[in-house]
mmCIF file of the N, C-alpha and C atoms, coordinates in Angstrom:
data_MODEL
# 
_entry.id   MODEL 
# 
loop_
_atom_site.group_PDB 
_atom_site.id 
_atom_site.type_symbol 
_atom_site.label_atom_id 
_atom_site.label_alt_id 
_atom_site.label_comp_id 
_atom_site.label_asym_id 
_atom_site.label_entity_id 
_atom_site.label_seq_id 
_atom_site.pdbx_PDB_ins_code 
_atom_site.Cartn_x 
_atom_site.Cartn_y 
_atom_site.Cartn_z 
_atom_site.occupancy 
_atom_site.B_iso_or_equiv 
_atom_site.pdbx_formal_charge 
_atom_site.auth_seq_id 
_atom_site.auth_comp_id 
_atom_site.auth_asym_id 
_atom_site.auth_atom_id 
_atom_site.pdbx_PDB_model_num 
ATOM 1   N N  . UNK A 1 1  ? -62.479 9.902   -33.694 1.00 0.00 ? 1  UNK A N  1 
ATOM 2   C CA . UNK A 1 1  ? -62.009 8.618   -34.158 1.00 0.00 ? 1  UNK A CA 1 
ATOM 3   C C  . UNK A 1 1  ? -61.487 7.814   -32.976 1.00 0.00 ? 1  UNK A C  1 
ATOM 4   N N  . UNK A 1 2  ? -62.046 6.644   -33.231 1.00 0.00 ? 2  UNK A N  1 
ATOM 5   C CA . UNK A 1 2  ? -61.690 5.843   -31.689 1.00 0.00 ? 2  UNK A CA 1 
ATOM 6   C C  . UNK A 1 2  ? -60.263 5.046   -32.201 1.00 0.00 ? 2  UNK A C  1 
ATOM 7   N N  . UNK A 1 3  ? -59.342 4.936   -31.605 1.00 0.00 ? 3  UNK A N  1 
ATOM 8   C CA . UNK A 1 3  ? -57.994 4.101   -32.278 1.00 0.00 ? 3  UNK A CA 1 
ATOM 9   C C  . UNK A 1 3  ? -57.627 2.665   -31.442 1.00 0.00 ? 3  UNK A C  1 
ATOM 10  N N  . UNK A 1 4  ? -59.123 2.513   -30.428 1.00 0.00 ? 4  UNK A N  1 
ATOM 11  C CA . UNK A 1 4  ? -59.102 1.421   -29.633 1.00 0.00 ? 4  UNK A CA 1 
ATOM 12  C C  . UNK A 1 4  ? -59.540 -0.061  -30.183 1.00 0.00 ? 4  UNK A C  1 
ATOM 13  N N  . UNK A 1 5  ? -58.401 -0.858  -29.819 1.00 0.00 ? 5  UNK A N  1 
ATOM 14  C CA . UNK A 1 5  ? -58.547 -2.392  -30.322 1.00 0.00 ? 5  UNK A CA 1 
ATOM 15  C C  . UNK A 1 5  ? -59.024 -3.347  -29.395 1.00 0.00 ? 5  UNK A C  1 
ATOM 16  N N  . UNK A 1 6  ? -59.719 -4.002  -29.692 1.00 0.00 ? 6  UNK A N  1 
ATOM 17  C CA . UNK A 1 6  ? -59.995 -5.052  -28.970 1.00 0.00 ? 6  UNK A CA 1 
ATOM 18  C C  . UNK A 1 6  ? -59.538 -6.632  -29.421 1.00 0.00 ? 6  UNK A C  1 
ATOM 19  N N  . UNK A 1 7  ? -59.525 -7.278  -27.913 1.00 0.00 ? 7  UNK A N  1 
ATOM 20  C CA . UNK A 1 7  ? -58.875 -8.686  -27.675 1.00 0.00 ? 7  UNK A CA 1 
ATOM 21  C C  . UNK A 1 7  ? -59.489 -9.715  -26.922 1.00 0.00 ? 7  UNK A C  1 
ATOM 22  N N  . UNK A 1 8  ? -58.928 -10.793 -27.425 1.00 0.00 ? 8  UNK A N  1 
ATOM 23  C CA . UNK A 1 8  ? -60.298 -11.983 -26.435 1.00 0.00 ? 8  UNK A CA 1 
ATOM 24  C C  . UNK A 1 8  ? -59.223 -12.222 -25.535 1.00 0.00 ? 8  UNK A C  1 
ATOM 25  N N  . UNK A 1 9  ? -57.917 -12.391 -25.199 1.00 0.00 ? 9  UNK A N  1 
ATOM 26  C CA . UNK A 1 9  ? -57.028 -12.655 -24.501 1.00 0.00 ? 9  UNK A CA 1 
ATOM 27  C C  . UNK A 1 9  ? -56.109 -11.688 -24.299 1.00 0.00 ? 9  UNK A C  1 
ATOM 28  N N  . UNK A 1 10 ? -55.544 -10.983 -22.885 1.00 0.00 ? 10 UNK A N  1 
ATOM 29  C CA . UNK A 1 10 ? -54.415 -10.651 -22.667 1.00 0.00 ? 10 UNK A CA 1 
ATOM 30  C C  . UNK A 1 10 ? -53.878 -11.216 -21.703 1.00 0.00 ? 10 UNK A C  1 
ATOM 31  N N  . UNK A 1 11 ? -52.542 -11.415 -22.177 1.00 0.00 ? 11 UNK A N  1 
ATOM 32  C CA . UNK A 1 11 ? -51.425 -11.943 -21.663 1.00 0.00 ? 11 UNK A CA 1 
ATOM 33  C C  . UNK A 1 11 ? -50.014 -10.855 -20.797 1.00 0.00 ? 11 UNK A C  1 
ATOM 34  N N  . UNK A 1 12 ? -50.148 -10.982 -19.701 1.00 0.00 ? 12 UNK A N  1 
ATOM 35  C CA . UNK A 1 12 ? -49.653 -9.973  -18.840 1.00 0.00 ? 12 UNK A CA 1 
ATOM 36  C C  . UNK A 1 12 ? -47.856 -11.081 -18.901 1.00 0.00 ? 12 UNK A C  1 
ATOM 37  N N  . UNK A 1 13 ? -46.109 -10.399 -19.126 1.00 0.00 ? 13 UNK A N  1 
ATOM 38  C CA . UNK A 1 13 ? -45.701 -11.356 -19.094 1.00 0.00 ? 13 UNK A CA 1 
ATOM 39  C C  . UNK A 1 13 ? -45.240 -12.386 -20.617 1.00 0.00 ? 13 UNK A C  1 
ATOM 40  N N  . UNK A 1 14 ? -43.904 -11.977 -20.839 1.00 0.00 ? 14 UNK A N  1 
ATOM 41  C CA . UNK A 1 14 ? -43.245 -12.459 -21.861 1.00 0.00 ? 14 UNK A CA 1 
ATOM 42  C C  . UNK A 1 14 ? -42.467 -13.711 -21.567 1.00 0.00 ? 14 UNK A C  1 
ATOM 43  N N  . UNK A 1 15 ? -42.836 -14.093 -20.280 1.00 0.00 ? 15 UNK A N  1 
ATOM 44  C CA . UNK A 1 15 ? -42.135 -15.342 -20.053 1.00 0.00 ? 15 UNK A CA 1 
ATOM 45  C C  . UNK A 1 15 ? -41.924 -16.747 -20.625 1.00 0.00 ? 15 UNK A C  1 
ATOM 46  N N  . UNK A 1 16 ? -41.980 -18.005 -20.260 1.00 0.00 ? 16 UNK A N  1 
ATOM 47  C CA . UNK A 1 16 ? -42.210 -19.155 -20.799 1.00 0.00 ? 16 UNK A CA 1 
ATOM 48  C C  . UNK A 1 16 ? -43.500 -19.394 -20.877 1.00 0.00 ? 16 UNK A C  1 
ATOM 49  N N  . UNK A 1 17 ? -44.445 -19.349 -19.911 1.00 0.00 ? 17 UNK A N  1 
ATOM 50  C CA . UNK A 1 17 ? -45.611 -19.450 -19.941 1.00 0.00 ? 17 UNK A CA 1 
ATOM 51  C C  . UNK A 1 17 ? -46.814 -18.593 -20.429 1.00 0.00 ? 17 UNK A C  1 
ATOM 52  N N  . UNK A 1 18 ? -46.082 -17.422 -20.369 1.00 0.00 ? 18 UNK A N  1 
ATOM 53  C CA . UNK A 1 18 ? -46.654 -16.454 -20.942 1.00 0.00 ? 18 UNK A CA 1 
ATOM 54  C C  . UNK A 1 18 ? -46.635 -16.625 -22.506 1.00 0.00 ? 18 UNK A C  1 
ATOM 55  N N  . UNK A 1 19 ? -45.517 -17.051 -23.068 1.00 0.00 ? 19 UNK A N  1 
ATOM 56  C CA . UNK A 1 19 ? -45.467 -17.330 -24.735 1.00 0.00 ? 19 UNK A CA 1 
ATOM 57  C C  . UNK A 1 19 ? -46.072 -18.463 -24.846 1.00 0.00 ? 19 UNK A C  1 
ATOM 58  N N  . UNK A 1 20 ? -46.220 -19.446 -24.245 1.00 0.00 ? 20 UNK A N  1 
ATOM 59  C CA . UNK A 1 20 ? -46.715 -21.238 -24.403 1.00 0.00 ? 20 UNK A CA 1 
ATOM 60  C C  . UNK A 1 20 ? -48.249 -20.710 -24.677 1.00 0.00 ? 20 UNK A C  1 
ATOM 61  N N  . UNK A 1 21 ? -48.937 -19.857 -23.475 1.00 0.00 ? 21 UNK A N  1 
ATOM 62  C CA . UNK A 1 21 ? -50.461 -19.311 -23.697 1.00 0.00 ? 21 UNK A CA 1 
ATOM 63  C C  . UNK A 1 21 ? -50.690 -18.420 -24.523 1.00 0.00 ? 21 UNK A C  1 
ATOM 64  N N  . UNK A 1 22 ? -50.036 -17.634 -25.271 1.00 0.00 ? 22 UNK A N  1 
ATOM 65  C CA . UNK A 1 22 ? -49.993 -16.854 -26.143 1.00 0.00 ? 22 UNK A CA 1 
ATOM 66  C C  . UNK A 1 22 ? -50.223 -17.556 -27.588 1.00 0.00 ? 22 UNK A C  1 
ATOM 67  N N  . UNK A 1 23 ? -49.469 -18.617 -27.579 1.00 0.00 ? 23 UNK A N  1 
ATOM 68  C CA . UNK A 1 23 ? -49.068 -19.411 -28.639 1.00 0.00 ? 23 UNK A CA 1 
ATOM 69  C C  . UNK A 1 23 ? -50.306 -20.380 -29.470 1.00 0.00 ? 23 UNK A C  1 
ATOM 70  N N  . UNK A 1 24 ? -50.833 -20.857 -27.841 1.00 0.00 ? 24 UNK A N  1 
ATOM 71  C CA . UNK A 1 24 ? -51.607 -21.844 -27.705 1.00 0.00 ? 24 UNK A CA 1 
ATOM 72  C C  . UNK A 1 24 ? -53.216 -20.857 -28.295 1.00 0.00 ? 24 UNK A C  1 
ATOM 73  N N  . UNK A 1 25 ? -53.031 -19.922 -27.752 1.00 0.00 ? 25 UNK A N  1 
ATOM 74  C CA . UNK A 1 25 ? -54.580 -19.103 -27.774 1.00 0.00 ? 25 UNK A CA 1 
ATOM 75  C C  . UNK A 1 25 ? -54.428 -18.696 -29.348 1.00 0.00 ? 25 UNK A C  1 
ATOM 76  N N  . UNK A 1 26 ? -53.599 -18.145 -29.750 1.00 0.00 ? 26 UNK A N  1 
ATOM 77  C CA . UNK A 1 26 ? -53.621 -17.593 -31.518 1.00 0.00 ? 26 UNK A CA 1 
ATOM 78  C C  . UNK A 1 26 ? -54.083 -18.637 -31.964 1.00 0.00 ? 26 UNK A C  1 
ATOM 79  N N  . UNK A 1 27 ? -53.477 -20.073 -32.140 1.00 0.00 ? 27 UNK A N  1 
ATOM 80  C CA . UNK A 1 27 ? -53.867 -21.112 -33.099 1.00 0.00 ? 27 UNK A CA 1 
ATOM 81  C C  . UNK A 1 27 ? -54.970 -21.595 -32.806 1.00 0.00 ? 27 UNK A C  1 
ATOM 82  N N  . UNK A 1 28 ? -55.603 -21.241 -31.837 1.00 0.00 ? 28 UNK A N  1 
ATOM 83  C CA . UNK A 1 28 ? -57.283 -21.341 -31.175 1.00 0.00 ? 28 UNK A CA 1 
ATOM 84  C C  . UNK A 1 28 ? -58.070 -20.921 -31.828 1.00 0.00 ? 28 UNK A C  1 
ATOM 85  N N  . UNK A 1 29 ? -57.417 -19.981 -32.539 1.00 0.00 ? 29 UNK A N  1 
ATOM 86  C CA . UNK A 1 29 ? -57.843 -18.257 -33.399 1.00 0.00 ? 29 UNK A CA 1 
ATOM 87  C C  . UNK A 1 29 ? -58.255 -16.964 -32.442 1.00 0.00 ? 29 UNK A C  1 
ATOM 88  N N  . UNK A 1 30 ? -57.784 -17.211 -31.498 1.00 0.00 ? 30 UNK A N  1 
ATOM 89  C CA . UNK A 1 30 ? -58.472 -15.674 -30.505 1.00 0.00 ? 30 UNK A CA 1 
ATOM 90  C C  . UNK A 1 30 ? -57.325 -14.890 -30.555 1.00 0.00 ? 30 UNK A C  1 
ATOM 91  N N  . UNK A 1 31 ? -57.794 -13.723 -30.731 1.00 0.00 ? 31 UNK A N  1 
ATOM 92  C CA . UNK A 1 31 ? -56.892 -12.487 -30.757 1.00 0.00 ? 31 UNK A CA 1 
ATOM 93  C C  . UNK A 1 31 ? -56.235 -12.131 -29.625 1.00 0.00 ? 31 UNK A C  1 
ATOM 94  N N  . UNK A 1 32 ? -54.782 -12.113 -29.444 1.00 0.00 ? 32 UNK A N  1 
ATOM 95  C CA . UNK A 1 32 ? -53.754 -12.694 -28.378 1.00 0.00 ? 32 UNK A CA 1 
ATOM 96  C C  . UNK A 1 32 ? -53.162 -11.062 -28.356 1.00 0.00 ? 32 UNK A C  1 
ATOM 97  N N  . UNK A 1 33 ? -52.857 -10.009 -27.143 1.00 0.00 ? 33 UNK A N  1 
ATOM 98  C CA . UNK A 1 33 ? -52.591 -9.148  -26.748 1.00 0.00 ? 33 UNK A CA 1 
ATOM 99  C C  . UNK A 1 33 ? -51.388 -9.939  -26.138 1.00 0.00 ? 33 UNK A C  1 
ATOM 100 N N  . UNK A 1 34 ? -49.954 -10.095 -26.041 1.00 0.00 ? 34 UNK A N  1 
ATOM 101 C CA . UNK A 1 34 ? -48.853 -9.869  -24.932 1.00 0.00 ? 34 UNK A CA 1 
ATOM 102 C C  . UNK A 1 34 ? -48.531 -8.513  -24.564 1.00 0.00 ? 34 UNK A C  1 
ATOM 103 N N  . UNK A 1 35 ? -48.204 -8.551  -23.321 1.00 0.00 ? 35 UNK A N  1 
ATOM 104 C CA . UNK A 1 35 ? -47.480 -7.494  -22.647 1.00 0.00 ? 35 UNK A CA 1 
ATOM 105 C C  . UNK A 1 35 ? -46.269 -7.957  -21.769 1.00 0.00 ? 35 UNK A C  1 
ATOM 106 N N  . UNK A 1 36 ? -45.109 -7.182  -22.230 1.00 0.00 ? 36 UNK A N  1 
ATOM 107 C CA . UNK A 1 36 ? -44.078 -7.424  -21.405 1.00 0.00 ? 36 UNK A CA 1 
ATOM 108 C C  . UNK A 1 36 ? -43.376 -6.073  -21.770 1.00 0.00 ? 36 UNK A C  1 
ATOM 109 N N  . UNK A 1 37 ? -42.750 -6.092  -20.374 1.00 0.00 ? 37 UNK A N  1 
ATOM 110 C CA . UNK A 1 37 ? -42.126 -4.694  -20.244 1.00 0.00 ? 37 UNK A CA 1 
ATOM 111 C C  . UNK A 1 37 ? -41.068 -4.822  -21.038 1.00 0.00 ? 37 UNK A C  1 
ATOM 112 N N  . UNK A 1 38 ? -40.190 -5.469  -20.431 1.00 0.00 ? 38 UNK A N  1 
ATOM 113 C CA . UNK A 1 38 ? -38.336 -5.400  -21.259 1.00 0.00 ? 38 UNK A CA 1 
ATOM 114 C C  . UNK A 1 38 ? -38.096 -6.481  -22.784 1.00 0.00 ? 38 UNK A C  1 
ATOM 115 N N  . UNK A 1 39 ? -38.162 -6.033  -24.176 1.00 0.00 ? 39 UNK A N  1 
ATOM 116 C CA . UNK A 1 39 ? -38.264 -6.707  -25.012 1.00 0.00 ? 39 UNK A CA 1 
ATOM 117 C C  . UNK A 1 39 ? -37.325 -7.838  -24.853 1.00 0.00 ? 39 UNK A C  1 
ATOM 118 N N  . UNK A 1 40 ? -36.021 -7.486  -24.307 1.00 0.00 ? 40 UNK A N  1 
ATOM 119 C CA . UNK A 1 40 ? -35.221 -8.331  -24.056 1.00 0.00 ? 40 UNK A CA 1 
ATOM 120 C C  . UNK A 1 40 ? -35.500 -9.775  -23.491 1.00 0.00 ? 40 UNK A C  1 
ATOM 121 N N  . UNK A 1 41 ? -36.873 -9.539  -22.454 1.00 0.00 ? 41 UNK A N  1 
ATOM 122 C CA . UNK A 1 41 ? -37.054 -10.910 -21.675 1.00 0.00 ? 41 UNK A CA 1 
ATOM 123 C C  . UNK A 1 41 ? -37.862 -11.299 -22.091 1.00 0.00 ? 41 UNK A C  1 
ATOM 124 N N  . UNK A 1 42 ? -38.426 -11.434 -23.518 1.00 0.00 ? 42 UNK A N  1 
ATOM 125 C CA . UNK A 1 42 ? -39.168 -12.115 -24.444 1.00 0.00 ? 42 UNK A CA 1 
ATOM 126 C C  . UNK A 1 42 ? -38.438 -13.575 -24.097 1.00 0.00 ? 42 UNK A C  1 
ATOM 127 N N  . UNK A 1 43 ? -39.571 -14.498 -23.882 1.00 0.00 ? 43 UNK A N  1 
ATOM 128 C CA . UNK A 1 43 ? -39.055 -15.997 -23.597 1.00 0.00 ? 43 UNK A CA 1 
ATOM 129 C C  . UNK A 1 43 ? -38.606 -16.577 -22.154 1.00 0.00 ? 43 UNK A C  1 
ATOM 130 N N  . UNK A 1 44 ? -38.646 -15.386 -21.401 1.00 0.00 ? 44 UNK A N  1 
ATOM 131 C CA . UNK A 1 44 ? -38.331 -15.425 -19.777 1.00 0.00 ? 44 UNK A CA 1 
ATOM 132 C C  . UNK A 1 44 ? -36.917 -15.639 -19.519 1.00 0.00 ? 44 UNK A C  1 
ATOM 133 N N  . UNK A 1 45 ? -36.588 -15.081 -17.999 1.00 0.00 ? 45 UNK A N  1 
ATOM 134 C CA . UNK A 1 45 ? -35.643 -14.912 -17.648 1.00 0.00 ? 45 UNK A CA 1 
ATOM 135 C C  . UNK A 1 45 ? -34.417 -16.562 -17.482 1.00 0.00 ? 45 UNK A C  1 
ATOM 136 N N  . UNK A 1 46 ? -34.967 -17.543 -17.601 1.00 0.00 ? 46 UNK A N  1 
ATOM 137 C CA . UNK A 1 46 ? -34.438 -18.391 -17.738 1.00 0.00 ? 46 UNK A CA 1 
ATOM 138 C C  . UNK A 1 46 ? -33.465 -18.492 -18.780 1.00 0.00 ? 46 UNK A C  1 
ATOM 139 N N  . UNK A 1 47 ? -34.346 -18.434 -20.247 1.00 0.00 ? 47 UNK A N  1 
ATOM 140 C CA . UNK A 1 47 ? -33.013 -18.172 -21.403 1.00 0.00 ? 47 UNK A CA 1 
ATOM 141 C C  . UNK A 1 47 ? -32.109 -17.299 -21.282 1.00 0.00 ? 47 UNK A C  1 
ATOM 142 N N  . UNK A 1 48 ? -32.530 -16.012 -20.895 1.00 0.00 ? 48 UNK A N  1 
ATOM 143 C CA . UNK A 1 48 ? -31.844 -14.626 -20.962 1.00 0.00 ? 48 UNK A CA 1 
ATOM 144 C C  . UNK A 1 48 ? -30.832 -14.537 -19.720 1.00 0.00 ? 48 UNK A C  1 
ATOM 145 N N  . UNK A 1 49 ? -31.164 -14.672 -18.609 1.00 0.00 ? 49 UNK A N  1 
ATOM 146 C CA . UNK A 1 49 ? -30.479 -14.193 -17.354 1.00 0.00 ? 49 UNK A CA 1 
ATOM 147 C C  . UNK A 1 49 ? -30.160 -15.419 -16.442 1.00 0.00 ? 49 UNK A C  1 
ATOM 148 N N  . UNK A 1 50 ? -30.912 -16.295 -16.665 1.00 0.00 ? 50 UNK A N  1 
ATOM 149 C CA . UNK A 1 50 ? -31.026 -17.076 -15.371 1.00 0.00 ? 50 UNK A CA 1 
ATOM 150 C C  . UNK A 1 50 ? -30.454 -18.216 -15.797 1.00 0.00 ? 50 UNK A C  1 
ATOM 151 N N  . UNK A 1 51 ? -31.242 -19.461 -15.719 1.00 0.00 ? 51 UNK A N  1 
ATOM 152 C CA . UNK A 1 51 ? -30.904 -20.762 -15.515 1.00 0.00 ? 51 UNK A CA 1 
ATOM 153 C C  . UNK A 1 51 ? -29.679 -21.279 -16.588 1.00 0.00 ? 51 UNK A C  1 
ATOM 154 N N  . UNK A 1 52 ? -29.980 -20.831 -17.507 1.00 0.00 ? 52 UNK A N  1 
ATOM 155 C CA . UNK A 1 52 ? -29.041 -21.573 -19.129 1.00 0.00 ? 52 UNK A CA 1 
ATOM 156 C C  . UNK A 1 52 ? -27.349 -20.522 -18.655 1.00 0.00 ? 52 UNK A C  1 
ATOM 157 N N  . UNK A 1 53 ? -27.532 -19.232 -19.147 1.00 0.00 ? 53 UNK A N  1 
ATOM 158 C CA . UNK A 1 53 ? -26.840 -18.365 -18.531 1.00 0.00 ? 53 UNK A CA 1 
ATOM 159 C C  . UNK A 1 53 ? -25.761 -18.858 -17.502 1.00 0.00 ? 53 UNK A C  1 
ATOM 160 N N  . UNK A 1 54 ? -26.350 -19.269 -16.333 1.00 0.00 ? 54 UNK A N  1 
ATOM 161 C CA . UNK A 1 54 ? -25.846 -19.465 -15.019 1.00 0.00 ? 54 UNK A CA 1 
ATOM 162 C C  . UNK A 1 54 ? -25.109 -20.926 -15.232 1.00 0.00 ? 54 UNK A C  1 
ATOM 163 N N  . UNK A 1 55 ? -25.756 -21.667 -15.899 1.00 0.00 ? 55 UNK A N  1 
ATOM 164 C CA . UNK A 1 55 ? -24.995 -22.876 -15.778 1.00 0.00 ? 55 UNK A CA 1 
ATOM 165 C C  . UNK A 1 55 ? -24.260 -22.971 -16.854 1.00 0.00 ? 55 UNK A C  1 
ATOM 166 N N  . UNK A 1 56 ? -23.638 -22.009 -18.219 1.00 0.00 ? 56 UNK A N  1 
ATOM 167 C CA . UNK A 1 56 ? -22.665 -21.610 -18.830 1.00 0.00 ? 56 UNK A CA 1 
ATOM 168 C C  . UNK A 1 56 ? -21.822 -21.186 -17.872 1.00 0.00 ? 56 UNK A C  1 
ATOM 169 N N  . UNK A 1 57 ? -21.531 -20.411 -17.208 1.00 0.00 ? 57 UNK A N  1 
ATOM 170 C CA . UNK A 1 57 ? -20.833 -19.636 -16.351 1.00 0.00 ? 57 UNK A CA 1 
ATOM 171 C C  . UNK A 1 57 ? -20.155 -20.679 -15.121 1.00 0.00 ? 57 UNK A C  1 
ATOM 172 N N  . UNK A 1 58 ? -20.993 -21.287 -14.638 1.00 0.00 ? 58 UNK A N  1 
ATOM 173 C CA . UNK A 1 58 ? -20.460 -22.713 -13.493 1.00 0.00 ? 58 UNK A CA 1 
ATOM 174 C C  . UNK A 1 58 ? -19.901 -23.636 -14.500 1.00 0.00 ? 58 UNK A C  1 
ATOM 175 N N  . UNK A 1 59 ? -20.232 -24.345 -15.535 1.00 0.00 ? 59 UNK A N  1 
ATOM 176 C CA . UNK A 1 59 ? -19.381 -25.199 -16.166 1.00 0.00 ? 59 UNK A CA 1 
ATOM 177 C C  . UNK A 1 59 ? -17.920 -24.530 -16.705 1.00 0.00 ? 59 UNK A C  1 
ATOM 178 N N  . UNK A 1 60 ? -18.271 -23.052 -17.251 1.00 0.00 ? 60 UNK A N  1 
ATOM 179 C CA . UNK A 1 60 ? -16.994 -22.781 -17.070 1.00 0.00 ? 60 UNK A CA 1 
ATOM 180 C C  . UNK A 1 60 ? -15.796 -22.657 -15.841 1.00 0.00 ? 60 UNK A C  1 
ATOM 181 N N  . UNK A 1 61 ? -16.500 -22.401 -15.493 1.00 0.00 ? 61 UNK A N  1 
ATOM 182 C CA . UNK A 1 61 ? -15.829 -22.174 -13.989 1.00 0.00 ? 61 UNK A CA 1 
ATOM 183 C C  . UNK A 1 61 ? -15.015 -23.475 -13.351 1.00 0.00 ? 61 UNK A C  1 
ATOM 184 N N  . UNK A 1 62 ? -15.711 -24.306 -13.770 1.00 0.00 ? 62 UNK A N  1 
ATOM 185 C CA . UNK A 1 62 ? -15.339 -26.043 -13.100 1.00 0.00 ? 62 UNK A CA 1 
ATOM 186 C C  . UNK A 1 62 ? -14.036 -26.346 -14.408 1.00 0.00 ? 62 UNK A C  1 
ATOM 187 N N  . UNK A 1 63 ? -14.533 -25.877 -15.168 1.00 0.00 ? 63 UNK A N  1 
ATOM 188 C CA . UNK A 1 63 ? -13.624 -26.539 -16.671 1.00 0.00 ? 63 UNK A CA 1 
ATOM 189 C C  . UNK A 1 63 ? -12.318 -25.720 -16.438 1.00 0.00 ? 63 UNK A C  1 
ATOM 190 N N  . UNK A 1 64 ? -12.173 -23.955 -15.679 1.00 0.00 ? 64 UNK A N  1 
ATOM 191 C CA . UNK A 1 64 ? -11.112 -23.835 -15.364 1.00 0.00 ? 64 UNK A CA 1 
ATOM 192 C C  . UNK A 1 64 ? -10.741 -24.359 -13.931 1.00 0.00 ? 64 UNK A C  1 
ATOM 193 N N  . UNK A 1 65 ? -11.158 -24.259 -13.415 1.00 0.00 ? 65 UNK A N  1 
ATOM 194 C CA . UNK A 1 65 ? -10.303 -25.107 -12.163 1.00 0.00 ? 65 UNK A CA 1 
ATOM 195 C C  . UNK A 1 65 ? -9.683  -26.596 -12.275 1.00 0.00 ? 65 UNK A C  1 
ATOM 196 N N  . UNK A 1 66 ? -10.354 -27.130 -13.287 1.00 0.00 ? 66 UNK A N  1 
ATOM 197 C CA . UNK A 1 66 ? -9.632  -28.300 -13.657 1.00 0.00 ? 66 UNK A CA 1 
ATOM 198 C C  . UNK A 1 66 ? -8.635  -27.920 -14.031 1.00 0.00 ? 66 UNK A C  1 
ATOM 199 N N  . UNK A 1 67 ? -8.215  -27.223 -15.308 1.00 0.00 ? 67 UNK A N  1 
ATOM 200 C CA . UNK A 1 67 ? -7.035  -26.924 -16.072 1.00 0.00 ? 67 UNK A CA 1 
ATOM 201 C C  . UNK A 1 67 ? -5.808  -26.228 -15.050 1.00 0.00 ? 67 UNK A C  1 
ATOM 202 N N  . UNK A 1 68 ? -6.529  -25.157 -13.835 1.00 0.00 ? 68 UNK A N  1 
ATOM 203 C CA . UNK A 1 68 ? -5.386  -24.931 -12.750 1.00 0.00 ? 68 UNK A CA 1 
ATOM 204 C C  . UNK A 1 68 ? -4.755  -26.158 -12.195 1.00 0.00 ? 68 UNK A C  1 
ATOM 205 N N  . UNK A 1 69 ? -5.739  -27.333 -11.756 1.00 0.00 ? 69 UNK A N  1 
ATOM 206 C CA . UNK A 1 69 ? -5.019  -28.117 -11.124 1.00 0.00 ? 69 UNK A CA 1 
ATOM 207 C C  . UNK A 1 69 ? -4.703  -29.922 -12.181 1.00 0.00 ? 69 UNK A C  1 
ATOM 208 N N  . UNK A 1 70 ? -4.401  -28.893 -13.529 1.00 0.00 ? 70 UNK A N  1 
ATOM 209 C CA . UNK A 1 70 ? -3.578  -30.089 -14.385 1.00 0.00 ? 70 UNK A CA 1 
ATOM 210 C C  . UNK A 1 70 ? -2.018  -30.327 -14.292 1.00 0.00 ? 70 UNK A C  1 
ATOM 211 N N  . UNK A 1 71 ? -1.425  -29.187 -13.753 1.00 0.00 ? 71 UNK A N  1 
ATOM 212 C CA . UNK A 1 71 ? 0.026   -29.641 -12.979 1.00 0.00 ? 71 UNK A CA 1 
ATOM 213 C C  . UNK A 1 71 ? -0.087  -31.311 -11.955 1.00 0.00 ? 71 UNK A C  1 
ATOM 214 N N  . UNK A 1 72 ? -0.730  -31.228 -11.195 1.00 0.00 ? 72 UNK A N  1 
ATOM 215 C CA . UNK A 1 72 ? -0.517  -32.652 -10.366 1.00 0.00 ? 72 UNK A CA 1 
ATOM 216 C C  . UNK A 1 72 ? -0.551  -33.786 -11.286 1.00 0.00 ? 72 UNK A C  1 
ATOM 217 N N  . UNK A 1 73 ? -1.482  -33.861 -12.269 1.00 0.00 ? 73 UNK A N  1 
ATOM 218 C CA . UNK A 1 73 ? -1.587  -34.245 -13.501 1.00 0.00 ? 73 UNK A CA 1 
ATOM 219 C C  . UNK A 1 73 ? -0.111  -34.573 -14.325 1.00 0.00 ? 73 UNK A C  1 
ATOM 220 N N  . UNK A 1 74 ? 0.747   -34.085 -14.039 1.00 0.00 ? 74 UNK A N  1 
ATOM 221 C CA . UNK A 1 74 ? 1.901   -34.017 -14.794 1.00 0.00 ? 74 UNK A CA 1 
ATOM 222 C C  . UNK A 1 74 ? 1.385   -32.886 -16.479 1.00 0.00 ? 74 UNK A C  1 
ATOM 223 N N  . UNK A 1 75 ? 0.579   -32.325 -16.176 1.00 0.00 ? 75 UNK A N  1 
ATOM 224 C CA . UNK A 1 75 ? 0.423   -31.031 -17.582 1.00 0.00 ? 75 UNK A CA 1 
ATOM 225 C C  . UNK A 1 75 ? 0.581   -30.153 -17.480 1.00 0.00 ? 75 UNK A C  1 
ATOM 226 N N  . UNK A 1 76 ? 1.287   -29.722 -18.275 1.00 0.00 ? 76 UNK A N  1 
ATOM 227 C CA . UNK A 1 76 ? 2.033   -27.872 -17.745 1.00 0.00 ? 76 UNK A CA 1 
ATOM 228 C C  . UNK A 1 76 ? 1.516   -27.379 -18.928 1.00 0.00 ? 76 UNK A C  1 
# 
């Protein structure tokens, strides 16, 4: 018994672009294979780790240093 499937597209890569071509090829109707290693980085490292992430973390960062230097401010 053979348990092998076949695909008109694989997609190496759970990233942004990797899901946009994934996305784009199903509603084409071609049978869409993704591969990505870490389920987690479904959608790419931008949502997950990187860009969004990172600039949560710096706006916080700025939003407390303001509040340290709200004494000159006259706010205690």
């Amino acid at each position: 018994m053979n348990d092998a499937k076949t695909y008109d597209v694989i997609v190496l890569g759970g990233g942004r672009g990797g899901m946009n071509l994934v996305v784009q090829l199903a509603a084409a109707g071609k049978k869409v294979l993704l591969v990505e290693k870490d389920r987690a980085m479904i959608g790419g490292s931008c949502i997950n780790i990187a860009c969004i992430p990172t600039k949560a973390f710096i706006a916080c960062a700025r939003r407390l240093a303001q509040c340290k230097g709200a004494k000159a401010f006259g706010i205690s």
